[in-house]
C-alpha positions as YAML, in Angstrom:
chain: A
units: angstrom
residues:
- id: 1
  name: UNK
  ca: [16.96, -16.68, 6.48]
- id: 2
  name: UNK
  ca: [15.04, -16.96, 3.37]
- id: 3
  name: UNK
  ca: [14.50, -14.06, 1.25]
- id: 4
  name: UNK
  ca: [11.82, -12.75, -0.22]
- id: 5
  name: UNK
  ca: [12.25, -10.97, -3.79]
- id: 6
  name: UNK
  ca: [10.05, -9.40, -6.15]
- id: 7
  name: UNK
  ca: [9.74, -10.26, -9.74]
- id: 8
  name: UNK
  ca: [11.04, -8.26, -12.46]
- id: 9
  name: UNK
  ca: [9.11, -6.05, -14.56]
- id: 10
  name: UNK
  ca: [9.41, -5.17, -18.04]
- id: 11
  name: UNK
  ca: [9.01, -1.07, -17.50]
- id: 12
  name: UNK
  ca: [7.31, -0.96, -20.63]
- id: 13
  name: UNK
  ca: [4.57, -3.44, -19.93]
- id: 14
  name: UNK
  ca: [1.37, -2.35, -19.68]
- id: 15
  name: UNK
  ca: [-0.40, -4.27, -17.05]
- id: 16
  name: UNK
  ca: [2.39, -4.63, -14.16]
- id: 17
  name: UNK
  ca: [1.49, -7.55, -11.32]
- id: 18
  name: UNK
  ca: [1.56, -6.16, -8.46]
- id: 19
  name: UNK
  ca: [2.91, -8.22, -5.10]
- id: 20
  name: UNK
  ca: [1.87, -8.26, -1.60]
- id: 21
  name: UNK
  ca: [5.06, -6.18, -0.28]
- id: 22
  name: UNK
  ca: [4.00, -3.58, -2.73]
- id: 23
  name: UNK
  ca: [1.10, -2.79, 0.11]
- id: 24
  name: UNK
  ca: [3.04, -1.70, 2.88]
- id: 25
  name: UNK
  ca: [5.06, 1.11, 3.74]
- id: 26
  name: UNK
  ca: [7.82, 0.00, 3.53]
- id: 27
  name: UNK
  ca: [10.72, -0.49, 0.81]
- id: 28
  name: UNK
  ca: [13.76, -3.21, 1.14]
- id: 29
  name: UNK
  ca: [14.47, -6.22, 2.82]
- id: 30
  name: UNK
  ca: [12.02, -7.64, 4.78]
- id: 31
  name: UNK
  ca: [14.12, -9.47, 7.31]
- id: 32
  name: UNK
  ca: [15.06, -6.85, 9.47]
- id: 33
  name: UNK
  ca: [11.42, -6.74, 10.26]
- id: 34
  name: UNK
  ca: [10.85, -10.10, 10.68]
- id: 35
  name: UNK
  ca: [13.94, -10.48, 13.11]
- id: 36
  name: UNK
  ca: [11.90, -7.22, 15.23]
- id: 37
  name: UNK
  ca: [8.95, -9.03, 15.06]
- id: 38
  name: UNK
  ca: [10.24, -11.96, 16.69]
- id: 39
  name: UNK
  ca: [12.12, -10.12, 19.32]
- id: 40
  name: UNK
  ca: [8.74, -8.01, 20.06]
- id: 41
  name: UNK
  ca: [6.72, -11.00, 20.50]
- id: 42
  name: UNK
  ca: [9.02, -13.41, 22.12]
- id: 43
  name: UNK
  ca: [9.03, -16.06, 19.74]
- id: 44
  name: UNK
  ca: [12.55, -17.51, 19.45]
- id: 45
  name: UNK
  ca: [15.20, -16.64, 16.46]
- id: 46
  name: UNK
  ca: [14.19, -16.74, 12.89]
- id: 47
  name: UNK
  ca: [14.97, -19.67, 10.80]
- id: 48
  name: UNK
  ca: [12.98, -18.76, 7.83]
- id: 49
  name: UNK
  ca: [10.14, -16.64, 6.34]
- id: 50
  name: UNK
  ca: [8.28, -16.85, 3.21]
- id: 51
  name: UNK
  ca: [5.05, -14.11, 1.83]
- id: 52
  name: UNK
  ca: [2.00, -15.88, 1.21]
- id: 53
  name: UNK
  ca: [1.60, -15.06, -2.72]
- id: 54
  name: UNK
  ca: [-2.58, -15.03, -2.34]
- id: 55
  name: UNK
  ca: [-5.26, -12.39, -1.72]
- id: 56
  name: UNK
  ca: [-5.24, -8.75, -2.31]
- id: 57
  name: UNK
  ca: [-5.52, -7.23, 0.90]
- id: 58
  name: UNK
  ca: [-2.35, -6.55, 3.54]
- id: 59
  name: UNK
  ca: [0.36, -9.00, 3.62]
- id: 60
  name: UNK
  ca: [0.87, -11.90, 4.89]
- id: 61
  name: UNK
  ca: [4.08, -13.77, 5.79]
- id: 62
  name: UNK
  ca: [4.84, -17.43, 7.33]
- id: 63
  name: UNK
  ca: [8.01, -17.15, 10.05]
- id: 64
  name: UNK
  ca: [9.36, -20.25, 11.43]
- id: 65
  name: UNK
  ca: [11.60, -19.72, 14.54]
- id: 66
  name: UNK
  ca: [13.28, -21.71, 17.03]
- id: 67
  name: UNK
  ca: [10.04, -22.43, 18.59]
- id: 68
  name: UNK
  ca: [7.82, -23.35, 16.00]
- id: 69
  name: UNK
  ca: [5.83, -21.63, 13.18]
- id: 70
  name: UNK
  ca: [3.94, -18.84, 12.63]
- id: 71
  name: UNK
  ca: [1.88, -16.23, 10.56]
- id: 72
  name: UNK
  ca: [2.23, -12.19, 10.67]
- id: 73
  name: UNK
  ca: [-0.52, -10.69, 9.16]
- id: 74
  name: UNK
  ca: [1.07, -6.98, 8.02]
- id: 75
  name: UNK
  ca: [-1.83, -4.10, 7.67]
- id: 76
  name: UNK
  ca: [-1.05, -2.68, 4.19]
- id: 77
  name: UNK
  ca: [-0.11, 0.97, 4.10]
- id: 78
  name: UNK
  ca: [-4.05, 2.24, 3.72]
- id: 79
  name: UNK
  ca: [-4.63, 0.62, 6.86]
- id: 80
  name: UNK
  ca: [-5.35, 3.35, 9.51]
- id: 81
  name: UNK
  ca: [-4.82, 2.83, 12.98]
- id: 82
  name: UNK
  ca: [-8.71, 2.90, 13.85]
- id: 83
  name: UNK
  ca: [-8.99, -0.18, 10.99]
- id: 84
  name: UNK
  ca: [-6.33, -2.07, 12.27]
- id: 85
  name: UNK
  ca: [-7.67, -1.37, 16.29]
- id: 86
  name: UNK
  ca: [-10.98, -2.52, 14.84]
- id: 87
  name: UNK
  ca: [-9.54, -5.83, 13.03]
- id: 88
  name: UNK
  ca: [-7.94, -6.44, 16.86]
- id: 89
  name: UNK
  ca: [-10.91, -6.16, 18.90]
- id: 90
  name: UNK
  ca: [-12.95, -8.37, 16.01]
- id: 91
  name: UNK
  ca: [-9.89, -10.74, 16.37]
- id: 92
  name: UNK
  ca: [-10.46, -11.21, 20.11]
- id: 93
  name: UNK
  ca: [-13.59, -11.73, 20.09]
- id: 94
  name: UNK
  ca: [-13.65, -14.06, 17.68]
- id: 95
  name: UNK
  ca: [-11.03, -16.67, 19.59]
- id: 96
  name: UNK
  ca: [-13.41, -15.59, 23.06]
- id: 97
  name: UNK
  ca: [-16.63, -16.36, 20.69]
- id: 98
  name: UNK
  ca: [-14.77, -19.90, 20.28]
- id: 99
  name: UNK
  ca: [-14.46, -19.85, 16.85]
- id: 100
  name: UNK
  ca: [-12.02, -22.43, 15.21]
- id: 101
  name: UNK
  ca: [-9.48, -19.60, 14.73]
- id: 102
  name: UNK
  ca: [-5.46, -19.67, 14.71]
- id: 103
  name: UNK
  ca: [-3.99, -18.11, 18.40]
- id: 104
  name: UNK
  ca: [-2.84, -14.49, 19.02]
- id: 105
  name: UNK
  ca: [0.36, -13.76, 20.37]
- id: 106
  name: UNK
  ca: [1.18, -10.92, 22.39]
- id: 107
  name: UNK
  ca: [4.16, -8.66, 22.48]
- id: 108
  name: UNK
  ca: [6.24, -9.29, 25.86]
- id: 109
  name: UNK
  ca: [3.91, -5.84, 27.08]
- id: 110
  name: UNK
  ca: [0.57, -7.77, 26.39]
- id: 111
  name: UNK
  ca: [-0.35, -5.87, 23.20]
- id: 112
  name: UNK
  ca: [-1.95, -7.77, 19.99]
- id: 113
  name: UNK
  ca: [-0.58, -5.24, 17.89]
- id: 114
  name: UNK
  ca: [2.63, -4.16, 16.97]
- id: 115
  name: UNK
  ca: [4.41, -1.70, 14.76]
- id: 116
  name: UNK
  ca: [7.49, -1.25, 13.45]
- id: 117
  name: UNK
  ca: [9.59, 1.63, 12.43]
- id: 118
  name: UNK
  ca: [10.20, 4.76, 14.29]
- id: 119
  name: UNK
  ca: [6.59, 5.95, 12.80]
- id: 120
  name: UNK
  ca: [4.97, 2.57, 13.32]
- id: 121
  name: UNK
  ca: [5.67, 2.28, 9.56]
- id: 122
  name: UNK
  ca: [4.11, -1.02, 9.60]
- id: 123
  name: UNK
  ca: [1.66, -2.75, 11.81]
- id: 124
  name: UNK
  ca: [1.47, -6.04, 12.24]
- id: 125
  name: UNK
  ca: [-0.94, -9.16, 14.48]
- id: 126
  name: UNK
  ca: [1.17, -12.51, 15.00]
- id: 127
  name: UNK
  ca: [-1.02, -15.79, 15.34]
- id: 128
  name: UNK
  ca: [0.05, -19.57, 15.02]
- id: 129
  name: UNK
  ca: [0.26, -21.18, 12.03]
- id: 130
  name: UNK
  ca: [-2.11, -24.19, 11.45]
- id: 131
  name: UNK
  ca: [-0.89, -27.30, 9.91]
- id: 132
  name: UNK
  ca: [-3.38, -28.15, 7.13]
- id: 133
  name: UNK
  ca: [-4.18, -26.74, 3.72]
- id: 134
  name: UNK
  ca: [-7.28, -24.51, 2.26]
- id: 135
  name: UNK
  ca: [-10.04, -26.33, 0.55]
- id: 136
  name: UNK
  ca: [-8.11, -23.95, -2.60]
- id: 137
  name: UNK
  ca: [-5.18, -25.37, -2.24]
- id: 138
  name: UNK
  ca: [-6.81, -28.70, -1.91]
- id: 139
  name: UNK
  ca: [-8.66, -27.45, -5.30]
- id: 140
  name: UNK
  ca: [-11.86, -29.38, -4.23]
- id: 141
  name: UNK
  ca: [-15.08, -28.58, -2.16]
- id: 142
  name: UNK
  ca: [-15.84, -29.72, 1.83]
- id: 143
  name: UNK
  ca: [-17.50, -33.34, 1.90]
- id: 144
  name: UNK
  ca: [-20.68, -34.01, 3.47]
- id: 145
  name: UNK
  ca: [-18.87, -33.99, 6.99]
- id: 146
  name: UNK
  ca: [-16.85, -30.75, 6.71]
- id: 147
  name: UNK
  ca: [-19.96, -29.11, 4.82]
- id: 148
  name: UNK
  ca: [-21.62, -29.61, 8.12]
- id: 149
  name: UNK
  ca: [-18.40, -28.73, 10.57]
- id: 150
  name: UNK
  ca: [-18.29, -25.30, 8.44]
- id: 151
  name: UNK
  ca: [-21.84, -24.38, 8.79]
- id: 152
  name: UNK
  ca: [-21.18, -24.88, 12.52]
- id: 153
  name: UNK
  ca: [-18.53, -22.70, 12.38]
- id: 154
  name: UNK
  ca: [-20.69, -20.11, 10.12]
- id: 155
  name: UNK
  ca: [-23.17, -20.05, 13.17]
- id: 156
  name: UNK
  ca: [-20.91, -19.69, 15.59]
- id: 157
  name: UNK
  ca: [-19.50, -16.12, 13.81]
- id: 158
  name: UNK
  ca: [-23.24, -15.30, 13.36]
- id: 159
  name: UNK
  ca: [-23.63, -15.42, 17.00]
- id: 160
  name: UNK
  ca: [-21.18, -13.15, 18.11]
- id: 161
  name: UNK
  ca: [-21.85, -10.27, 19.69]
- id: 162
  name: UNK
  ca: [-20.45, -7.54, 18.41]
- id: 163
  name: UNK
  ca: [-21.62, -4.55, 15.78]
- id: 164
  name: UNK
  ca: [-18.29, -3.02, 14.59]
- id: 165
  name: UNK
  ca: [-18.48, 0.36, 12.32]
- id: 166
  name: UNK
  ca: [-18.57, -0.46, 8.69]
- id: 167
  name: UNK
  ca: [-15.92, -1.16, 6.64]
- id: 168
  name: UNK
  ca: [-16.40, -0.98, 3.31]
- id: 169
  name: UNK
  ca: [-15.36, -3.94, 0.52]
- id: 170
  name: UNK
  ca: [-15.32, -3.60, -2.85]
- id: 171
  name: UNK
  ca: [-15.94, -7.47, -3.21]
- id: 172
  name: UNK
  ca: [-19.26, -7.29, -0.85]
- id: 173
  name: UNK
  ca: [-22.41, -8.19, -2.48]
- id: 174
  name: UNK
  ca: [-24.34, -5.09, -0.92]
- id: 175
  name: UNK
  ca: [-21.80, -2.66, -3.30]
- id: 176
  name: UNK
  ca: [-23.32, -4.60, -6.64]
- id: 177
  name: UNK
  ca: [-24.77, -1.71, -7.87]
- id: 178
  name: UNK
  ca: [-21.23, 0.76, -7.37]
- id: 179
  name: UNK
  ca: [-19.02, -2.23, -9.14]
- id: 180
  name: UNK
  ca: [-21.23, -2.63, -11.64]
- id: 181
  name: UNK
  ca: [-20.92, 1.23, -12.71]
- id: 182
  name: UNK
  ca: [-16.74, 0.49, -11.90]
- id: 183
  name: UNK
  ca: [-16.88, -2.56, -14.88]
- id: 184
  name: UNK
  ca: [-19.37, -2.87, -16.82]
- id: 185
  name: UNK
  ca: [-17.48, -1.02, -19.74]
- id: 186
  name: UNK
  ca: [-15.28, -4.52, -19.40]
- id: 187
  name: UNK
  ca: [-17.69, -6.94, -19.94]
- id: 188
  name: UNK
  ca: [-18.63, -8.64, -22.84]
- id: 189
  name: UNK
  ca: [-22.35, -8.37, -24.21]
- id: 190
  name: UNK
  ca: [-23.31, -11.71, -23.82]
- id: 191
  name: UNK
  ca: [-22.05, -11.70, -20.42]
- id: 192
  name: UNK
  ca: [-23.97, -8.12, -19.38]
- id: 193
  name: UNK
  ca: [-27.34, -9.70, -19.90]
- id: 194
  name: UNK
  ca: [-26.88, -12.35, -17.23]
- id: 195
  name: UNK
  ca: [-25.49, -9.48, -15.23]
- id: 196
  name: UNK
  ca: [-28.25, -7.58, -15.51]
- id: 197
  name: UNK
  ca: [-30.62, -10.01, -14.89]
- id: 198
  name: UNK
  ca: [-29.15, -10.58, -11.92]
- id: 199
  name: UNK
  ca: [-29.06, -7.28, -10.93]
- id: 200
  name: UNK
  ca: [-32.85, -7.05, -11.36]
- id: 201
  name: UNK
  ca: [-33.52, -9.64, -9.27]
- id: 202
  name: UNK
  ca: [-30.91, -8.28, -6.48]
- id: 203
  name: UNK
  ca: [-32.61, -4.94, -6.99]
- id: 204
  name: UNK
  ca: [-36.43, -6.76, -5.15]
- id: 205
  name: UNK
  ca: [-34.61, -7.90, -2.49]
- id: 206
  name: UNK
  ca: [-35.67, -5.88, 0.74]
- id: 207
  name: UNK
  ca: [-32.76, -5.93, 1.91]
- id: 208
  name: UNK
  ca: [-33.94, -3.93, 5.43]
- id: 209
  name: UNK
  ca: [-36.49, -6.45, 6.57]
- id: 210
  name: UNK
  ca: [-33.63, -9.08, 6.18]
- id: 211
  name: UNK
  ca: [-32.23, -10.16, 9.50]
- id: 212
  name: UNK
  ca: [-28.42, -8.97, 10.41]
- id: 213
  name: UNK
  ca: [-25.84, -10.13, 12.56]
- id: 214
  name: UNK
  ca: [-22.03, -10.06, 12.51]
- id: 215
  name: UNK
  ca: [-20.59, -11.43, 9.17]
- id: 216
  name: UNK
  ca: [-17.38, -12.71, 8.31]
- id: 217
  name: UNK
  ca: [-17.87, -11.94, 4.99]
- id: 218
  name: UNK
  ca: [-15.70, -14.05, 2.81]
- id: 219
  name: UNK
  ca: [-16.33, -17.58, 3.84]
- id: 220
  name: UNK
  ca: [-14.21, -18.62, 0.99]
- id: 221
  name: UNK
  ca: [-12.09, -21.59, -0.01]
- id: 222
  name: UNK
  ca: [-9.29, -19.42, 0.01]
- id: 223
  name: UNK
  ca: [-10.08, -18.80, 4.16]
- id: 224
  name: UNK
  ca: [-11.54, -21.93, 5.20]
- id: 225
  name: UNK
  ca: [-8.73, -24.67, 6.05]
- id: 226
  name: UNK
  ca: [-8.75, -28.53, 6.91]
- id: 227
  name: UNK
  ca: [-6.31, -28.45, 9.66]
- id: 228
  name: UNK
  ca: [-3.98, -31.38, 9.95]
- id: 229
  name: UNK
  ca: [-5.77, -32.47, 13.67]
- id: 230
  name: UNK
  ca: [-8.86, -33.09, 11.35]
- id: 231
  name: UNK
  ca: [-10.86, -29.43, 12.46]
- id: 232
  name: UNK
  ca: [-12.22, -26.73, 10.11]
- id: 233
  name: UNK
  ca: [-10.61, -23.48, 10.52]
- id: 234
  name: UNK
  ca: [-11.68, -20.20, 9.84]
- id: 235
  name: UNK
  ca: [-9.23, -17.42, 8.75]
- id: 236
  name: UNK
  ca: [-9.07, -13.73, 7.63]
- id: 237
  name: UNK
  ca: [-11.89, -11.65, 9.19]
- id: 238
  name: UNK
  ca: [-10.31, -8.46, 8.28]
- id: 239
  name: UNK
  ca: [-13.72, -7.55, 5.58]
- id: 240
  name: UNK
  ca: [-15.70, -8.93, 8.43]
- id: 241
  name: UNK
  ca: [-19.15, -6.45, 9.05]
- id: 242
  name: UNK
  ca: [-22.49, -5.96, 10.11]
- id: 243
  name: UNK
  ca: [-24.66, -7.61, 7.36]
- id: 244
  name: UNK
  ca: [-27.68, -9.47, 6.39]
- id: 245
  name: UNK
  ca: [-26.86, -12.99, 7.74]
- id: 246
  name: UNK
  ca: [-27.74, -14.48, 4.21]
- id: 247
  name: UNK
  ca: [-24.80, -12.32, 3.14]
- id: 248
  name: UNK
  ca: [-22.91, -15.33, 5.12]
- id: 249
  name: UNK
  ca: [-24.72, -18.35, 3.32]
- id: 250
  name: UNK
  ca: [-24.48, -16.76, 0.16]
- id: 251
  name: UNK
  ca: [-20.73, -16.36, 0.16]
- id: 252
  name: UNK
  ca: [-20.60, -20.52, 1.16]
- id: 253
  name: UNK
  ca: [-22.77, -21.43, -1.31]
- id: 254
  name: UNK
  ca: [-21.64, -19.38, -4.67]
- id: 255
  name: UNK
  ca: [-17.95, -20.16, -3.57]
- id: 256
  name: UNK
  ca: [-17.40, -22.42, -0.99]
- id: 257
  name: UNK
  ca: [-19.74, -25.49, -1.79]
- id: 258
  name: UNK
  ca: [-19.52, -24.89, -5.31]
- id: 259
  name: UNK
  ca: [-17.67, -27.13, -7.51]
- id: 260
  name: UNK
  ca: [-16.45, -26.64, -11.11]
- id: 261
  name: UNK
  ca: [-17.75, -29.24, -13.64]
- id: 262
  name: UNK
  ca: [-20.66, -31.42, -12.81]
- id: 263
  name: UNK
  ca: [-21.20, -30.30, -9.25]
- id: 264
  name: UNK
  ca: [-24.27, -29.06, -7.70]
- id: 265
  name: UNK
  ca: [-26.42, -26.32, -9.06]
- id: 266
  name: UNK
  ca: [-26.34, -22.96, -6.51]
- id: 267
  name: UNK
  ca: [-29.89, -23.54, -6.21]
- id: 268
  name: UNK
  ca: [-29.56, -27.31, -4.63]
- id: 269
  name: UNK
  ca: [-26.52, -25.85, -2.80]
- id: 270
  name: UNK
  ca: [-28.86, -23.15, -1.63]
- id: 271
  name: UNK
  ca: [-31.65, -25.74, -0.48]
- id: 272
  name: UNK
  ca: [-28.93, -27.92, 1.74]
- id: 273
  name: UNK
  ca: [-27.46, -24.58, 3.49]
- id: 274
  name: UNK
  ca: [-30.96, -23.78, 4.35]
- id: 275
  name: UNK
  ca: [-31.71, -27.14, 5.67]
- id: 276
  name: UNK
  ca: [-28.21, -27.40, 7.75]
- id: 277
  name: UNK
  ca: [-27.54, -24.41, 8.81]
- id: 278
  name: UNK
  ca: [-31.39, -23.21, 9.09]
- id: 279
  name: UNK
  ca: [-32.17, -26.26, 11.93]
- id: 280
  name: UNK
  ca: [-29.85, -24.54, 14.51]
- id: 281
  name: UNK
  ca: [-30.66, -21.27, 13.54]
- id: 282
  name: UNK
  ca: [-34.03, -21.06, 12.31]
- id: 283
  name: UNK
  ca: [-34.16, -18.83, 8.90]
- id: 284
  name: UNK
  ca: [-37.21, -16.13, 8.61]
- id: 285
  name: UNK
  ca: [-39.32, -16.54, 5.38]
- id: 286
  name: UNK
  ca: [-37.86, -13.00, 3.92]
- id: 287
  name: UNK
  ca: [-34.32, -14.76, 4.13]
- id: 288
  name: UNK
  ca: [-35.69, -18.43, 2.65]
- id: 289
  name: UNK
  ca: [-37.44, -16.67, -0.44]
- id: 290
  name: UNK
  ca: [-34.57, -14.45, -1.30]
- id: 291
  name: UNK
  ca: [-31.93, -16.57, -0.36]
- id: 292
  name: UNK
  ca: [-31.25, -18.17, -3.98]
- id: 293
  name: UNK
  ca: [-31.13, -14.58, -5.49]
- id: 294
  name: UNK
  ca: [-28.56, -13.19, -3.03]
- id: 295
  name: UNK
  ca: [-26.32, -15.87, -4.14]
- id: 296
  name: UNK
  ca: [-26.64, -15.37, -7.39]
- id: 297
  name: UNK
  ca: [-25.65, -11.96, -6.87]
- id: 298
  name: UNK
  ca: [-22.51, -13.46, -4.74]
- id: 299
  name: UNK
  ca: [-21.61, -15.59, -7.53]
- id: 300
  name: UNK
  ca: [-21.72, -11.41, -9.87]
- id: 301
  name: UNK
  ca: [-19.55, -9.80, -7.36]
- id: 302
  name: UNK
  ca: [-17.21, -13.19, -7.78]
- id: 303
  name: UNK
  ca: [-17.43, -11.99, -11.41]
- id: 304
  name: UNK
  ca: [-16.85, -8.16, -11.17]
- id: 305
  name: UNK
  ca: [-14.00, -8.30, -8.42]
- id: 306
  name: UNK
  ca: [-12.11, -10.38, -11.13]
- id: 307
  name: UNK
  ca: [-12.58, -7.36, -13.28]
- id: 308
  name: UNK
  ca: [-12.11, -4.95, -10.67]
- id: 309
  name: UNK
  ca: [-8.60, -6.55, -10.18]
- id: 310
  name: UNK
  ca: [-7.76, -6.97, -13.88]
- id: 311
  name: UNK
  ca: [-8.52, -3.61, -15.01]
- id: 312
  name: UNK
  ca: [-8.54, -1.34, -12.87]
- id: 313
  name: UNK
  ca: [-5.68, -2.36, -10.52]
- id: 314
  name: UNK
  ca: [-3.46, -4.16, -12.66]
- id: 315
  name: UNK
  ca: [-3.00, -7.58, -10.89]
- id: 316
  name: UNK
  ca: [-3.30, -9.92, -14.19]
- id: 317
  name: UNK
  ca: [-2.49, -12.81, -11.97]
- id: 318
  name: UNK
  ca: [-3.45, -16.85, -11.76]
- id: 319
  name: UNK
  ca: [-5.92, -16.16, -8.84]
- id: 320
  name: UNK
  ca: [-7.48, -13.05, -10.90]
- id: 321
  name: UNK
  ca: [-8.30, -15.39, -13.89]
- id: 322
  name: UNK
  ca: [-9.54, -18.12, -11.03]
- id: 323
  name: UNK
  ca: [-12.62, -15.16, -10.08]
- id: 324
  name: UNK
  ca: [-12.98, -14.14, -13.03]
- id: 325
  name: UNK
  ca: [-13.97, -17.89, -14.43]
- id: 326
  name: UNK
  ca: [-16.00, -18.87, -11.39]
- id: 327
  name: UNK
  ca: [-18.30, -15.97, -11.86]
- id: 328
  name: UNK
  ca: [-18.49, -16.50, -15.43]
- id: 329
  name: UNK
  ca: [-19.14, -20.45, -15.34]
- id: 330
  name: UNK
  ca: [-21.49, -19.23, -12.60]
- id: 331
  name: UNK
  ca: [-23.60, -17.05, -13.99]
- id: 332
  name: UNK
  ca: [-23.58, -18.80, -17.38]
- id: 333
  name: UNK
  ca: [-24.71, -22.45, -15.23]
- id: 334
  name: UNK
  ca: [-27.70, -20.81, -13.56]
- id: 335
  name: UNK
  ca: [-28.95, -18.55, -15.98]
- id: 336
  name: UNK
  ca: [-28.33, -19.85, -19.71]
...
């Protein structure tokens, strides 16, 4: 079985990277657990496993077995049971809502979750692995077709019913105003003035009078894959709240649909989201004349999550530097 190892830090190192087993509670080798897992959920003998390097929340590992190939998800330690219960039922009513979403398995008792250790030291969800590859890992944006096939998908989250207690994310655009206060000390002048105008238009946005609906919340090319059978998937729901739906199209369009280099500006990619998505589901004037600056504000959170990552939690990694020079090609593309 494949192991999984952490690399080595220099002690005296300043800014230490952290890695996705550091979130659980849990300390050692990570195949004991894996070889539970299996056993719990009745999926055939471990071959393999392998942690999926991306993301900063929980941790997530790939197991193939005997009988094919799958994905753990693994709560991180802050996790508390009424979190993880409320990831579960969002879960389940997301594959019910049919959303293009990877299967649950269930333990041989019929349970989604399960936790190991004698104090349920870590809690875990088991779903099938999809063949395919993220529009990330593709490092390119959906074409005309799978623009479309993910707006479908977009309105069939924004249809389900179902208004789970909040959750709060530090990356969400309605918490602009509490990151700003967390980074601004990090930001370079030139860059604070876009911020702030940004900020000034987020600030006239009525946000009350805008419809809501359940969000994913991170519609992101890091969580949208093309599978391998040609279908857009949607994964991670775990940030996933009650929100104003343009929290949705924002997210697509300032990350999603946009493309580094000559792409399209996040004011055309506003225009075509409101055009797609909005014939389905019509859009109410409040959400078509604020629409553009909600983005913009998506494409500042993009921005101070990168610093939020950088300096105040140490993780100095590829994918950190990735947010932190969409938002500032973002900004600097709209604005300058």
């Amino acid at each position: 079985m494949k192991k999984y190892m952490k690399d080595s830090v220099d002690p005296n190192e300043t800014i230490i990277t952290k890695t996705p087993l550091d979130r659980l509670d849990y300390r050692g080798d990570l195949g004991p657990v894996v070889e539970r897992l299996a056993e719990a959920y009745g999926i055939g003998t471990p071959a393999e496993y392998s942690v999926i390097e991306r993301g900063y929340e929980d941790c997530n590992v790939i197991v193939r077995t005997s009988r094919g190939k799958y994905v753990a998800k693994m709560f991180a330690k802050y996790r508390s049971k009424a979190v993880i219960d409320r990831y579960r039922v969002i879960m389940e009513k997301v594959v019910q809502a049919g959303v293009n979403h990877p299967r649950l398995q269930e333990t041989s008792g019929g349970e989604t979750v399960f936790a190991y250790g004698p104090e349920g030291g870590i809690s875990m969800v088991l779903m099938d692995f999809v063949e395919g590859r993220s529009f990330q890992e593709m490092d390119r944006v959906p074409n005309e077709e799978e623009r479309k096939a993910v707006l479908e998908q977009a309105t069939k989250v924004n249809a389900i019913d179902h208004h789970p207690s909040y959750l709060s994310d530090s990356w969400a655009i309605p918490n602009i105003g509490e990151s700003y206060q967390k980074v601004k000390k990090f930001i370079g002048p030139d860059d604070l003035k876009l911020v702030d105008r940004v900020l000034d238009r987020y600030g006239e946005i009525p946000i009350d009078e805008l419809p809501h609906c359940f969000v994913h919340g991170d519609f992101t090319k890091g969580n949208v894959l093309k599978g391998n059978d040609g279908k857009i998937y949607i994964l991670d729901f775990s940030v996933s709240n009650w929100y104003p739906r343009i929290q949705e199209l924002s997210v697509i369009a300032a990350n999603l649909f946009h493309e580094e280099g000559d792409g399209a500006s996040l004011r055309d990619r506003v225009e075509y989201i409101m055009n797609v998505y909005g014939a389905s589901n019509p859009l109410a004037l409040v959400e078509k004349r604020y629409l553009y600056d909600y983005a913009l504000a998506g494409v500042v959170m993009e921005f101070f999550g990168a610093h939020q990552e950088k300096f105040l939690n140490g993780n100095d990694t590829e994918e950190t530097e990735y947010w932190m020079r969409l938002g500032r090609e973002g900004l600097r593309r709209e604005l300058v």
